[in-house]
C-alpha positions as CSV (number, residue, x, y, z in Angstrom):
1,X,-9.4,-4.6,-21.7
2,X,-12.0,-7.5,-22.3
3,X,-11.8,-10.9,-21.1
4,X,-11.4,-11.8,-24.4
5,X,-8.3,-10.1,-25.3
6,X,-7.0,-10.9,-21.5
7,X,-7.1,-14.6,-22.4
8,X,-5.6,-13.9,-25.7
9,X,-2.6,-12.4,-24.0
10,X,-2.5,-14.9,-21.5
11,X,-1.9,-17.4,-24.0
12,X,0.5,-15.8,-25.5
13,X,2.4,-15.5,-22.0
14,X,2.6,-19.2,-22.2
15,X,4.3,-19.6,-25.4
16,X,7.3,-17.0,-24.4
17,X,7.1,-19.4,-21.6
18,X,7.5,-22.3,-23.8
19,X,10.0,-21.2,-26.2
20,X,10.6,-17.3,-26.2
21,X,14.2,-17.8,-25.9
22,X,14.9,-19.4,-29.0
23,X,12.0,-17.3,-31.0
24,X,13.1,-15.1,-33.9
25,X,11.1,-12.4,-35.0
26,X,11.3,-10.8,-38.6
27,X,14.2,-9.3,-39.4
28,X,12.3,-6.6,-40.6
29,X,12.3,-5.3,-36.9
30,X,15.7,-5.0,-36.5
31,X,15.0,-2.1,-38.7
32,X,12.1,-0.6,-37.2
33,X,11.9,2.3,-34.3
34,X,14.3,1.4,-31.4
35,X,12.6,2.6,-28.3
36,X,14.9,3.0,-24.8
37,X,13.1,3.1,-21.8
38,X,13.8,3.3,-18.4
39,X,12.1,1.4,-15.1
40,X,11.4,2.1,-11.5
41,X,10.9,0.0,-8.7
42,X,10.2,0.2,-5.1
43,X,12.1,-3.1,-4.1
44,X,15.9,-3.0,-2.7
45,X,18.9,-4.3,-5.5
46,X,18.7,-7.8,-6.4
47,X,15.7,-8.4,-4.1
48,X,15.1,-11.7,-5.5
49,X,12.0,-12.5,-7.7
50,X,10.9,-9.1,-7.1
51,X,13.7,-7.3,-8.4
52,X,15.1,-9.8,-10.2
53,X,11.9,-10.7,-12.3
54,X,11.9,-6.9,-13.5
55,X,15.0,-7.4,-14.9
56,X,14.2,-10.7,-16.4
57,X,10.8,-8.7,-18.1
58,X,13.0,-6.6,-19.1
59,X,15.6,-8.6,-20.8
60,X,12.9,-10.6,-22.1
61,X,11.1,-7.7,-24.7
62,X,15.0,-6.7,-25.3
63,X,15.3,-10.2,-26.9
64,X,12.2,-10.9,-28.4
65,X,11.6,-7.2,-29.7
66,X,15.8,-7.9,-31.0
67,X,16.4,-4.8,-29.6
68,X,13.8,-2.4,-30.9
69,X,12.3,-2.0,-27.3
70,X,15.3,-1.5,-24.5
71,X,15.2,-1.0,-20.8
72,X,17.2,0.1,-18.4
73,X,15.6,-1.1,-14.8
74,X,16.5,0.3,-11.6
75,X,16.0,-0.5,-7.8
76,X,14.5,1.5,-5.3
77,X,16.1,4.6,-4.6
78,X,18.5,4.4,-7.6
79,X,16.7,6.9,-9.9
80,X,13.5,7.9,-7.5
81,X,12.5,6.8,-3.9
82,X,10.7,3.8,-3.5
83,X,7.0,5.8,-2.6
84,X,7.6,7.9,-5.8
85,X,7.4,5.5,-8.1
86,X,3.4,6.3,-9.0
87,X,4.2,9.8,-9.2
88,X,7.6,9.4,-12.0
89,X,5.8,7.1,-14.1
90,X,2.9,8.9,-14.2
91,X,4.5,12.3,-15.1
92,X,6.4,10.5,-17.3
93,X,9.7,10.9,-15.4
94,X,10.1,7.2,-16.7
95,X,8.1,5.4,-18.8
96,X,7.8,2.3,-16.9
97,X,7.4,1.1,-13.1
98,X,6.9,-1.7,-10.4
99,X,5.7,-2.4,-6.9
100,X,2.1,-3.1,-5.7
101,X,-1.2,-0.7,-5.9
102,X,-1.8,-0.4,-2.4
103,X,1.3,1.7,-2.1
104,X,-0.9,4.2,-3.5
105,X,-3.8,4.0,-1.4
106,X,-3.8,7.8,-0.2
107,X,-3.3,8.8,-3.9
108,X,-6.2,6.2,-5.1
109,X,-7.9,4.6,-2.5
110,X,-9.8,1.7,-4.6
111,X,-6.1,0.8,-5.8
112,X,-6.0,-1.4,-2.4
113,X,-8.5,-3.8,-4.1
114,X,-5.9,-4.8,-6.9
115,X,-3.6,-5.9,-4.6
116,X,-5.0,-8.1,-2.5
117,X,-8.1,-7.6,0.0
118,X,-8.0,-9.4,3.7
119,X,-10.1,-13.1,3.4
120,X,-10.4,-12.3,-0.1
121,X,-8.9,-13.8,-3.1
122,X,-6.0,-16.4,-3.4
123,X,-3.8,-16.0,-6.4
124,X,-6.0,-17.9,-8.8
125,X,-8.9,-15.9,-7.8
126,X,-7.1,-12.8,-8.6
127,X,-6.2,-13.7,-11.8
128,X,-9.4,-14.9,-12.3
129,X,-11.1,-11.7,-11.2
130,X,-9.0,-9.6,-13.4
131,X,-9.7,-12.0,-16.4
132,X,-13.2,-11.3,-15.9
133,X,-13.4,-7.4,-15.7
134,X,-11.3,-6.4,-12.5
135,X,-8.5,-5.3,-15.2
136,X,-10.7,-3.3,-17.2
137,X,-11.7,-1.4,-13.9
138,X,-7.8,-1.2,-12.6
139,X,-7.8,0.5,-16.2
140,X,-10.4,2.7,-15.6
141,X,-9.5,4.0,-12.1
142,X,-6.0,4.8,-13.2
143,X,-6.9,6.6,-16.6
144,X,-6.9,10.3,-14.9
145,X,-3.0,9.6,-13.6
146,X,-1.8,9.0,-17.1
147,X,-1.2,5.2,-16.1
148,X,-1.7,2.4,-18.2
149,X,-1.8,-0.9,-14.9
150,X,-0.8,-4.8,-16.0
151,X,-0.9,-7.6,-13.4
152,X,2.9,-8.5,-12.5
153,X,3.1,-11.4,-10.3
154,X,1.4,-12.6,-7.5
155,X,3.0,-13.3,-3.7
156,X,0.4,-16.1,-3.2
157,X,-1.0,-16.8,0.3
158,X,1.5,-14.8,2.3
159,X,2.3,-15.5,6.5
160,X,1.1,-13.5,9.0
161,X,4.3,-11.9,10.1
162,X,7.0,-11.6,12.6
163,X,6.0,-10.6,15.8
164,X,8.1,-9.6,19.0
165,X,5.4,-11.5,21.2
166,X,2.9,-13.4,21.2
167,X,-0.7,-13.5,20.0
168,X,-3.6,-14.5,21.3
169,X,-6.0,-12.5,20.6
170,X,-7.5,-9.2,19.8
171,X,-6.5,-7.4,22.9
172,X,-3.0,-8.6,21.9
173,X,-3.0,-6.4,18.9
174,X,-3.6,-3.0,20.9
175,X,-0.9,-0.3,21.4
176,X,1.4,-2.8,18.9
177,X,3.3,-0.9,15.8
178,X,3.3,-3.2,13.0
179,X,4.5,-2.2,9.5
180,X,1.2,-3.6,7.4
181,X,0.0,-1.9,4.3
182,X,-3.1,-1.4,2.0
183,X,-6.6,-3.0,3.7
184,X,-5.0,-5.2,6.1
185,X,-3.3,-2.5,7.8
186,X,-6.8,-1.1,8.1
187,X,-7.7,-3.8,9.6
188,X,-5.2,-4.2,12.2
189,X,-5.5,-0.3,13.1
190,X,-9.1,-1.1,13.7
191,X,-7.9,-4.1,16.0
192,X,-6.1,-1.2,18.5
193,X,-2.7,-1.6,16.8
194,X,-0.5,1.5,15.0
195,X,0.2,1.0,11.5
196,X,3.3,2.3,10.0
197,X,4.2,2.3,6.8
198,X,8.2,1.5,5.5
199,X,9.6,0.5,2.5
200,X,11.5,-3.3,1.8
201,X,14.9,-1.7,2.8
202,X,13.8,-0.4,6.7
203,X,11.7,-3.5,7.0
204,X,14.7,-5.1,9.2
205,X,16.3,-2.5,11.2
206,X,13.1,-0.6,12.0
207,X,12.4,-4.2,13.9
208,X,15.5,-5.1,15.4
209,X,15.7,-1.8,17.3
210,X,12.0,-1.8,17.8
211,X,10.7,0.9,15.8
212,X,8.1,-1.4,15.0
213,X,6.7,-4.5,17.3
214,X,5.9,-6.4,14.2
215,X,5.9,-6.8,10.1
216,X,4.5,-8.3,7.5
217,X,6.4,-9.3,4.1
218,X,5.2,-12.1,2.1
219,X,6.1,-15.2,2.9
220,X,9.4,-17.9,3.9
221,X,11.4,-17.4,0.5
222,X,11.8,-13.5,1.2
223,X,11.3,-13.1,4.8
224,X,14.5,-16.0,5.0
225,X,16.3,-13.6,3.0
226,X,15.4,-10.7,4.8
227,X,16.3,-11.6,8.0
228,X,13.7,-11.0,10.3
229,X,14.3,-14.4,12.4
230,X,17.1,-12.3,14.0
231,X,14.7,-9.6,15.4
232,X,11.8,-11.3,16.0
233,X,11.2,-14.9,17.7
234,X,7.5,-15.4,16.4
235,X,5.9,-16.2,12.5
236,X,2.6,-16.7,12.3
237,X,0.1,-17.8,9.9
238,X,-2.4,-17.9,7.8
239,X,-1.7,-14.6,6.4
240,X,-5.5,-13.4,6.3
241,X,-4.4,-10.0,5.1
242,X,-3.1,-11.3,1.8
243,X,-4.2,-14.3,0.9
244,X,-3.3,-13.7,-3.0
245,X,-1.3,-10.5,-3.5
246,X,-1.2,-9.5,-7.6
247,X,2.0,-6.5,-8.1
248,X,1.9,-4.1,-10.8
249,X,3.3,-3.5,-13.4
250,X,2.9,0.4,-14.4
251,X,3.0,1.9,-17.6
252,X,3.1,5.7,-18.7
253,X,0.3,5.8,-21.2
254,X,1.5,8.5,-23.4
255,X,4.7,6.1,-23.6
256,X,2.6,2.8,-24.1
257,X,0.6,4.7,-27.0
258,X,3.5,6.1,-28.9
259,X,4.6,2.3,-29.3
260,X,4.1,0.2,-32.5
261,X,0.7,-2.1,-31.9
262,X,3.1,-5.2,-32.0
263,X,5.3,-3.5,-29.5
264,X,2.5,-3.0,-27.3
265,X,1.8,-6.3,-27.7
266,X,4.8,-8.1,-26.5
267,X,5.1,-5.9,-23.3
268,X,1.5,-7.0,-22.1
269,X,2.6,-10.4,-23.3
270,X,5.6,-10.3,-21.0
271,X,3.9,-8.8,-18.2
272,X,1.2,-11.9,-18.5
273,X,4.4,-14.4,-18.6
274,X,5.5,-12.2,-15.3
275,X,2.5,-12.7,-13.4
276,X,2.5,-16.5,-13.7
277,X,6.1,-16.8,-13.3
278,X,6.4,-14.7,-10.0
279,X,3.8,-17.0,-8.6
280,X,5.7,-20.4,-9.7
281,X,9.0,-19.2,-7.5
282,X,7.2,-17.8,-4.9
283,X,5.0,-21.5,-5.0
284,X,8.3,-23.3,-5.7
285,X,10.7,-21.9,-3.0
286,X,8.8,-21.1,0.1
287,X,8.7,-25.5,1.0
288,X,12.4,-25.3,1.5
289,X,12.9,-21.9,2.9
290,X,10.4,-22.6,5.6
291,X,12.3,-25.8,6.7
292,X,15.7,-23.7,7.1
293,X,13.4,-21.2,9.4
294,X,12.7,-24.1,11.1
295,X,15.2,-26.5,11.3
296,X,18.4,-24.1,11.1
297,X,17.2,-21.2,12.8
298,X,14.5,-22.6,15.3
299,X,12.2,-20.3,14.3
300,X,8.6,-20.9,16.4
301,X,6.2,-21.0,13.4
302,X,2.4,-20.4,15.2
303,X,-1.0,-20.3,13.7
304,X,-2.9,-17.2,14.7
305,X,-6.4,-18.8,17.2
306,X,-9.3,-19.5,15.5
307,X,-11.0,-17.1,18.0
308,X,-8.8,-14.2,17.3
309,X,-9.4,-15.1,13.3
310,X,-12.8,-14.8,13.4
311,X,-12.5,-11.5,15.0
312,X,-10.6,-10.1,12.5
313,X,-13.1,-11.3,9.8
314,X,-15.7,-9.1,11.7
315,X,-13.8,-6.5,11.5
316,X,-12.5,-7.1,7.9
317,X,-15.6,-7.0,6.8
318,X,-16.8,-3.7,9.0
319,X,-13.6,-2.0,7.0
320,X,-14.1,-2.6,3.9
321,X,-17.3,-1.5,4.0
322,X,-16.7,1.8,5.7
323,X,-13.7,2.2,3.4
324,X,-15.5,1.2,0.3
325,X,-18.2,4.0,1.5
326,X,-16.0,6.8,1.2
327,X,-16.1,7.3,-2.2
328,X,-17.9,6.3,-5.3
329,X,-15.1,4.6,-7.0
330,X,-13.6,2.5,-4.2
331,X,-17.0,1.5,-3.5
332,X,-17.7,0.4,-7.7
333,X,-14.5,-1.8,-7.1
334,X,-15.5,-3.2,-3.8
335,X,-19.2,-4.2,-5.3
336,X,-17.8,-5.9,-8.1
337,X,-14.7,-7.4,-5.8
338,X,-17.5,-8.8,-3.6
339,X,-19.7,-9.8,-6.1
340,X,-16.8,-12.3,-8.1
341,X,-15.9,-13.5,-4.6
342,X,-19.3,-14.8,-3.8
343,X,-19.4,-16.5,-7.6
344,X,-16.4,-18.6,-7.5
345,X,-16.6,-19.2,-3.3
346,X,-19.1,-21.9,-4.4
347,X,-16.8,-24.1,-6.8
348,X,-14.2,-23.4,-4.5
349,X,-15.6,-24.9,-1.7
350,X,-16.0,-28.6,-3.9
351,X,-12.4,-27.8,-5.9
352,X,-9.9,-26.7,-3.9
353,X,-11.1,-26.8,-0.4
354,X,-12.2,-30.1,-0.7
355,X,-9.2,-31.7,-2.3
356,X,-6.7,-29.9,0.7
357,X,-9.5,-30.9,3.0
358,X,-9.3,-35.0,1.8
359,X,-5.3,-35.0,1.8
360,X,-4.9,-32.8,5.3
């Protein structure tokens, strides 16, 4: 997809913002092709935002397509296991799914770049990124699986994660078992630690009876929800490993091709309106779930050391180039990944950075 007709369809994200509710398409639809499809997730029932914003996509093209375009959504493990969710959509078990791309990482290794890469982009970044030729790549990579990929939402700067003890530096990461995926958990294997990988719904009892030593989720709106003040005493931040995590949104080509163009249309449309409305309840709730972590549950709230930061930037930047090395693709991604990074670091640095920087 080109910039150009990314921007187009993020415009038209913002009007179902605006007023998709009370839009009326031709009646003429209502006699068109009905289409009923069915979605998969890897999040746990009424996981909220996550969950629930599939469902809201979903209800959204039921309305504005008046019912030519129906879909039924289900959680993870209703209708396939969370990690299968790749594999259904793309034999076209279902037509549609959601989750995030580094789930897939030992199925297509440059998918980790979509998601989110450690010290790399923030949300707008992402966006930005993809706006600019990172979709048309995510295309690209995920042609052979039959896969059609759409930005979904976006986490924003995530924490650091629960931990069982304290950290204070590097050392403090060896022998520890922390449930971290995609590049981060690269990272943090590379630190001494032992990755494991678990789906949303063993998050919180594989770290209760310490399974694990520590997790990462995203940030205080879920992990308030989730629980994980009851297994472990510490939260860290900044979450270096995702500082801007985009989810996807997966569609079965075959299934995206055999829909009418203006059918096609409004699902990338509500996909675009997804991505930016993830990101404004994500933005909009964390404030007051951190102050009930705080305040309520005395949760100690600790900034990971500058030292032991700058550490992990070494060797953020030592993995993602041996990982980008291994094959051709991952390293394409990686190039062009780096190469937006370093374009938009320098308005960053007299935007952003030096507004927070003024008003600290």
């Amino acid at each position: 997809m080109e910039r150009r007709d990314f921007l187009k369809k993020a415009g038209a994200a913002a009007l179902c913002t605006a007023g998709a509710a009370t839009l009326k398409t031709p009646a003429a639809w209502a006699k068109g092709e009905k289409f009923v499809w069915n979605m998969v997730t890897t999040w746990p029932p009424s996981m909220t935002v996550l969950q629930t914003g599939a469902q809201r996509f979903a209800d959204r093209i039921k309305e504005m397509s008046e019912g030519r375009l129906q879909i039924q959504v289900y959680a993870g493990g209703e209708l396939v296991p969370p990690m299968e969710v790749f594999e259904a959509v793309s034999g076209g078990t279902v037509q549609l799914g959601s989750g995030a791309s580094y789930y897939w990482a030992g199925k297509v290794p440059a998918a980790q770049w979509f998601t989110s890469v450690p010290f790399g982009l923030n949300a707008q970044g992402m966006n930005a990124w993809l706006g600019s030729g990172g979709l048309k790549l995510w295309e690209e990579i995920y042609e052979p699986f039959n896969l059609v990929p759409r930005p979904f939402g976006n986490t924003g700067m995530q924490m650091g994660g629960w931990f069982r003890k304290e950290i204070n530096s590097v050392d403090d990461f060896k022998g520890l078992k922390m449930r971290i995926p995609g590049l981060g958990g690269k990272v943090v294997a590379k630190a001494g630690g032992t990755v494991v990988l678990k789906p949303a719904a063993e998050i919180f009892t594989s770290l209760e009876r310490g399974v694990i030593d520590a997790t990462e989720w995203v940030g205080p709106l879920h992990d308030l929800r989730m629980g994980f003040y009851k297994a472990a005493p510490y939260y860290y931040y900044p979450g270096w490993h995702e500082p801007g995590s985009t989810l996807e949104l997966l569609i079965n080509k075959q299934a995206y091709l055999s829909l009418p163009k203006d059918l096609q249309m409004l699902v990338d449309c509500a996909a675009a309106e997804c991505n930016i409305w993830t990101l404004n309840e994500f933005e909009a709730g964390n404030g007051a779930a951190l102050k009930e972590l705080v305040e309520k549950h005395k949760v100690q709230v600790r900034r990971f050391p500058d030292s032991l930061l700058r550490t992990l930037k070494k060797l953020s930047d030592e993995t993602l180039e041996e990982e980008a090395a291994k094959e051709e693709t991952s390293q394409r991604v990686h190039t062009a990944f780096k190469k937006f990074q370093k374009e938009i670091g320098g308005w960053g640095a007299i935007s952003e950075k030096a507004y927070y920087e003024l008003i600290a």
